[in-house]
N, C-alpha and C positions, 0 to 999 in steps of 0.2 A: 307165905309171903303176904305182908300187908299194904296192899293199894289204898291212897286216898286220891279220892275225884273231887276236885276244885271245881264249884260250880254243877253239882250231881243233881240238883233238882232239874236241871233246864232239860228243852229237847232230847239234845244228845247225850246228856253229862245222864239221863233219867233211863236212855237207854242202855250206855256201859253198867249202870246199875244193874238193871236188868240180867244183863246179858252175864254178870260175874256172879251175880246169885244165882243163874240157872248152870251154872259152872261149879257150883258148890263151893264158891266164895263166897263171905262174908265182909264187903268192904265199908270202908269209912268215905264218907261222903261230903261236901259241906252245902247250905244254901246260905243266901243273903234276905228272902224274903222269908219263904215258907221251906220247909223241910219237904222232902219227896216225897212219894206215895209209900213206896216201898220200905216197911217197916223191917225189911230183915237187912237197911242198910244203916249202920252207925251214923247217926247224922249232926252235923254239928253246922253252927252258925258263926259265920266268916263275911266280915270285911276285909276287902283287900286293901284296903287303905289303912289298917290298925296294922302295924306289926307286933304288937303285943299280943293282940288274939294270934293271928298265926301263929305264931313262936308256943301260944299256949298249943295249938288245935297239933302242932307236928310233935310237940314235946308228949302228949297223950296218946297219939295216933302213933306214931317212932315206924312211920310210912319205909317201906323197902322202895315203891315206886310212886310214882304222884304225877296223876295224866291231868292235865289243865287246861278244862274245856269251858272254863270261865266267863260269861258273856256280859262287858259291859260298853259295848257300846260304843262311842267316843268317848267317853269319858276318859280323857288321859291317865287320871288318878287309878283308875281301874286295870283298864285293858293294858298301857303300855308300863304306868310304876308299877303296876301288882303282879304280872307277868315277870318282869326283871326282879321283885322281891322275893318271888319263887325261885328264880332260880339261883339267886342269890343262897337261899334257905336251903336248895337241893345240895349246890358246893359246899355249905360249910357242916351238913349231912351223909355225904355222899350217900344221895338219894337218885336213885333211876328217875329218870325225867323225859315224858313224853309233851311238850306245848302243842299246843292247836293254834292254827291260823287260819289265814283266809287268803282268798284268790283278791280279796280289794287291794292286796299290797302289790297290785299292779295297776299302770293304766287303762290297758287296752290300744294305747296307739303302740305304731310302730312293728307289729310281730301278729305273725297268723296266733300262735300257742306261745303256752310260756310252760318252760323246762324248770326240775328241781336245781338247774343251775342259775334260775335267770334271776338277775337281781330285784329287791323292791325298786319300784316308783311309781307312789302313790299318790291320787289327787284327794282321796277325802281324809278329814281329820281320822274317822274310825279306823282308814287303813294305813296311815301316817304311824297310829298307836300300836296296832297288829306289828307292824313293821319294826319300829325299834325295838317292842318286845321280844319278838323272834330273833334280832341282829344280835341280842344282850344274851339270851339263851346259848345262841349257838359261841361267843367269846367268852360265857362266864363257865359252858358246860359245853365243851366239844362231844363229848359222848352222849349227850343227848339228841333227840328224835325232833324235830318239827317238824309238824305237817300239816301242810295247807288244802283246803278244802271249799267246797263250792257251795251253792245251794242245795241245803238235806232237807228232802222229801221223805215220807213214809206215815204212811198209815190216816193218813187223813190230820194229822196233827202240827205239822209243819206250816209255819206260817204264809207260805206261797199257799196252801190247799185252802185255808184257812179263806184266805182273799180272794180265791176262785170261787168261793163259795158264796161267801159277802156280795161277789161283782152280782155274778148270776143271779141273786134273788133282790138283786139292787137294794140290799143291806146297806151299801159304801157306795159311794161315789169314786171314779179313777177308772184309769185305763189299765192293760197289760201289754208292757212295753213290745213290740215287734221287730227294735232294733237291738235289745240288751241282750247280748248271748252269754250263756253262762254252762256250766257240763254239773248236771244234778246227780248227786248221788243218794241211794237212800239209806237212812238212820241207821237200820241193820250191817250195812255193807259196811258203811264206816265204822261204826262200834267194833262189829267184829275185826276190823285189819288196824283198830288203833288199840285194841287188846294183843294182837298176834305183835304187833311193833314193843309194846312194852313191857311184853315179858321174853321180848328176848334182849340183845345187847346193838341191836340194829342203832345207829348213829346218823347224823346228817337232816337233812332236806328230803322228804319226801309228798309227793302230789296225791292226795287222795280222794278223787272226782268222777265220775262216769264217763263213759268214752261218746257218749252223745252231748254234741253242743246244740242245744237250744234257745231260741227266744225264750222271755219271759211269758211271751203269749203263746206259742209254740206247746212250753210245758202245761200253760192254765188247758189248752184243747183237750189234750192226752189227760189230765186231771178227769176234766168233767165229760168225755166219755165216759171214762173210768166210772163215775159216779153217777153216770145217767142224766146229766143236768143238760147237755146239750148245748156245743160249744158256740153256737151264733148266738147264744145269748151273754158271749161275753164281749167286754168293749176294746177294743187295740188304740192304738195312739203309736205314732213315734216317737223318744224319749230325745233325740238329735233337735236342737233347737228349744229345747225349754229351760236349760239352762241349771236341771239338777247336775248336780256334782258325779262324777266317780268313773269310771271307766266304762264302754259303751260293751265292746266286743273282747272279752277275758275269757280264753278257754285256757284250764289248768291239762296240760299233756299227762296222765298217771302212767302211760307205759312204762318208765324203768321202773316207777314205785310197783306196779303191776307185779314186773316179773320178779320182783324179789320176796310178793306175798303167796297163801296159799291159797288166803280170801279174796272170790272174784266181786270187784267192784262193777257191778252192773249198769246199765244206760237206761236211762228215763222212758226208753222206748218199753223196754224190757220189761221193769216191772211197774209201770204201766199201763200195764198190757190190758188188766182187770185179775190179777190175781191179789194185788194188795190194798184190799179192801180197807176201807174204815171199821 
């Protein structure tokens, strides 16, 4: 069966790599900037904004599945048209289709959790774009997989660790919010249950986040334990009242996603405990 990963160089998309070659897969990969580490992944260079390259990159590739872990950002062109051009590509392929999203296609007012049935409503542009690409997925390809996902931690590489690290040696300037709750899961957990999702025939909306909601400054403490840095040396702030954008308190619920995998998606407590070192 031949997988390609949309977006294979990034965090996540670097770890499904990973994780399919130690599975004795070979898959095809694409990036936008630089190509991945990983040479035993077929790697190819993709705009999502050209559909002529795509059309080249799937016509080469002739993808069984295609997991689209794509990160652009706000960028409408990217995140929301290249997302729907996927899966445009996947229907007129019938190609297995797993999209990734995010928890920002929610507010945060209104609701303790949010369920795989709760609708978007987004307040920032990036998750405005997350959103109709998701809505175009699931109309254009009912048999397809979206799943929304939280803040991924792991291994000291994740750009939360990254900042905790910056704050503490006062690299950067900024605080770590106290009021933004968010449920972290890490790289591994999710790779492995968005592989277990796309190779089988599993369909729908599914939430795949850790079952611990934490601050933003909550997770940076449990980080720099973790890493010996010592967490009074990092700085809090409230994020209520400054007037960034996006939802304050968004915990994504994985329970029904949960019991339908084999892969336990873990809580920020857990494996940060000090076993997942850098």
């Amino acid at each position: 069966m031949t997988v390609l990963i949309t977006g294979g160089s990034g965090f996540l998309g670097a770890e499904l790599v990973r994780q399919a070659v130690s599975a004795g897969r070979r898959p095809a990969a694409t990036f936008h900037s630089h190509p991945g580490d990983d040479g035993r992944a077929t790697w190819h260079h993709l705009d999502l904004r050209d559909p002529i390259r795509l059309k080249e990159i799937l016509d080469t590739v002739a993808p069984a599945v295609l997991i689209n872990v794509t990160s652009g950002g706000a960028d409408w062109a990217v995140t929301a048209e290249g997302g729907i051009r996927l899966a445009q590509a996947a229907v007129g392929r019938s190609i297995r289709l797993v999209h990734v999203s995010s928890d920002a296609v929610f507010s945060g007012t209104g609701r303790a959790r949010y369920y795989e049935s709760c609708l978007p409503d987004p307040l920032t542009p990036y998750g405005a774009a997350k959103a109709a690409a998701e809505t175009a997925v699931r109309l254009l390809r009912p048999d397809a997989a979206v799943a929304r996902t939280s803040l991924i931690i792991g291994h000291g590489r994740s750009e939360h660790e990254q900042l905790v690290h910056a704050l503490a040696a006062g690299a950067r300037q900024g605080a770590l919010f106290t009021d933004d709750i968010r449920c972290p899961v890490h790289v591994e957990d999710l790779a492995a249950a968005l592989w277990e999702i796309a190779l089988s025939d599993a369909a729908g909306v599914f939430h795949l986040a850790g079952p611990d909601a934490l601050s933003r400054y909550e997770l940076g403490e449990l980080v720099a334990r973790r890493d010996g840095l010592g967490p009074a040396r990092l700085p809090s702030a409230c994020r209520s009242g400054t007037g960034l954008p996006g939802g304050l308190d968004v915990r994504l619920d994985s329970n029904a996603t949960q019991r339908k995998l084999t892969t336990r998606l873990r809580g920020a407590r857990e494996f940060l405990s000090g076993a997942d070192q850098s």
